[in-house]
C-alpha positions as semicolon CSV with decimal commas, in nm:
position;residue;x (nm);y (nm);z (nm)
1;X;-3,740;-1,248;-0,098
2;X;-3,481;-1,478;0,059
3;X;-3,140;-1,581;-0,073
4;X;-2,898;-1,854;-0,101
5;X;-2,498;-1,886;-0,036
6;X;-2,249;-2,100;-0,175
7;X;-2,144;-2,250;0,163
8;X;-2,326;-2,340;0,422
9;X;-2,390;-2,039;0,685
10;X;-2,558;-2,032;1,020
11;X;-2,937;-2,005;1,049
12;X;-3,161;-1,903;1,312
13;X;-3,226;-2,137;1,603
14;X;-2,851;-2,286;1,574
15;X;-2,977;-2,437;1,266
16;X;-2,795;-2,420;0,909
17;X;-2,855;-2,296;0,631
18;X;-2,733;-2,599;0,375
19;X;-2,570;-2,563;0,020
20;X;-2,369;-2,816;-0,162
21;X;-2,242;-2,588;-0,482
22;X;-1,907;-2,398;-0,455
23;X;-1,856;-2,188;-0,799
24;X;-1,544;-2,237;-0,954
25;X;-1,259;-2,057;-0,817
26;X;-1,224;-1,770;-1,097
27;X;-1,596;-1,702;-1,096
28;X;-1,579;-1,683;-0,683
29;X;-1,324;-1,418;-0,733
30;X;-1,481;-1,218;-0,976
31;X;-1,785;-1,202;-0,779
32;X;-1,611;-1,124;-0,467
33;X;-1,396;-0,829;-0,650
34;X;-1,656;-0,731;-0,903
35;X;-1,993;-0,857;-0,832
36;X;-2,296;-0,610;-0,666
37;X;-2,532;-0,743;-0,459
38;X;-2,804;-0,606;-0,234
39;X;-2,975;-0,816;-0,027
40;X;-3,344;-0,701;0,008
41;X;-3,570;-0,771;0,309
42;X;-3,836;-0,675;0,520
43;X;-3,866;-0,655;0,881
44;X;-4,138;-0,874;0,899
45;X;-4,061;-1,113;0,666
46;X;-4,001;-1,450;0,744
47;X;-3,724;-1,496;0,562
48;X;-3,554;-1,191;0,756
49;X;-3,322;-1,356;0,990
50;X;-3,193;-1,595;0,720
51;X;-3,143;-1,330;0,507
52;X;-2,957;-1,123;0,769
53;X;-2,741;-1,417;0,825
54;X;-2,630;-1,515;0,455
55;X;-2,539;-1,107;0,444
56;X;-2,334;-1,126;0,788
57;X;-2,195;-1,491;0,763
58;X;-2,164;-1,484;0,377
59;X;-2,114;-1,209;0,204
60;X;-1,930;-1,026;0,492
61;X;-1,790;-1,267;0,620
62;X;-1,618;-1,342;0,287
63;X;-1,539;-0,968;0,208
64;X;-1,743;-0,949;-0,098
65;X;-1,604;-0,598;-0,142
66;X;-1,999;-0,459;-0,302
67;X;-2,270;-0,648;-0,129
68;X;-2,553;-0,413;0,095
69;X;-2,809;-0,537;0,295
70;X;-3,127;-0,322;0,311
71;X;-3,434;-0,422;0,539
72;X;-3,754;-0,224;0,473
73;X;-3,978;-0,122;0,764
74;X;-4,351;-0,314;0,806
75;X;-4,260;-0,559;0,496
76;X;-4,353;-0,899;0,501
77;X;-4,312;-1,107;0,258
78;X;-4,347;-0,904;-0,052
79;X;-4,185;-0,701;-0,281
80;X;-4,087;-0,379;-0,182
81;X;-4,209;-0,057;-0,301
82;X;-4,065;0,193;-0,552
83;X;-3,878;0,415;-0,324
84;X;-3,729;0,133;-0,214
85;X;-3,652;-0,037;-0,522
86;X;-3,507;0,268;-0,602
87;X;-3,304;0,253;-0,286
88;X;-3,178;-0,102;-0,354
89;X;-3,052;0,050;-0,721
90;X;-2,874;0,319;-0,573
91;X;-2,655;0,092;-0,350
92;X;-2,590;-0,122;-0,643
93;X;-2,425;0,177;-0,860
94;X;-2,286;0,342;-0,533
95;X;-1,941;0,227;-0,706
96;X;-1,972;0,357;-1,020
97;X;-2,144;0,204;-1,336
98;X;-2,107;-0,160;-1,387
99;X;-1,845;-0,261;-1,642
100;X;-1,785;-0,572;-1,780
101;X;-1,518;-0,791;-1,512
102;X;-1,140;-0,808;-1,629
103;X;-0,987;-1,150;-1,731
């Protein structure tokens, strides 16, 4: 559990999170238009807050139009159970089934 952005984003404690890789310009596109992401977390996990903020100052932030943030109650820092796996899938077909991206 935890995640990484292509830019740099804020992190907790007025830090930053730091990234030096920005995708190429197509591909950044495509996964803004096309791509499905859910961002998976628990509520005590250590890696909550950061994950929080690559979701809000990332993903949001940069309209990627499918991207979901789900935080699971009394997690640490494992991987969640089947209901909420299950959950997590849901969100990611919420838009219909994946097809392959147009060129």
């Amino acid at each position: 559990m935890g995640v990484n952005f292509y830019r740099d984003v804020p992190a907790p404690h007025g830090k930053k999170f730091r990234l030096n890789y920005l995708p190429h310009k197509d591909l950044l596109a495509i996964a803004k238009k096309d791509g499905r992401f859910v961002l998976v977390t628990g509520s005590d996990d250590f890696n909550r807050a950061g994950t929080k903020s690559v979701f809000e100052n990332g993903f949001k932030q940069e309209k990627f139009a499918h991207a979901s943030y789900l935080e699971v109650p009394g997690l640490a820092h494992h991987l969640p159970g089947p209901v909420w796996f299950e959950k997590a899938l849901k969100l990611l077909d919420t838009n219909g089934p994946i097809t392959p991206p147009r060129r």
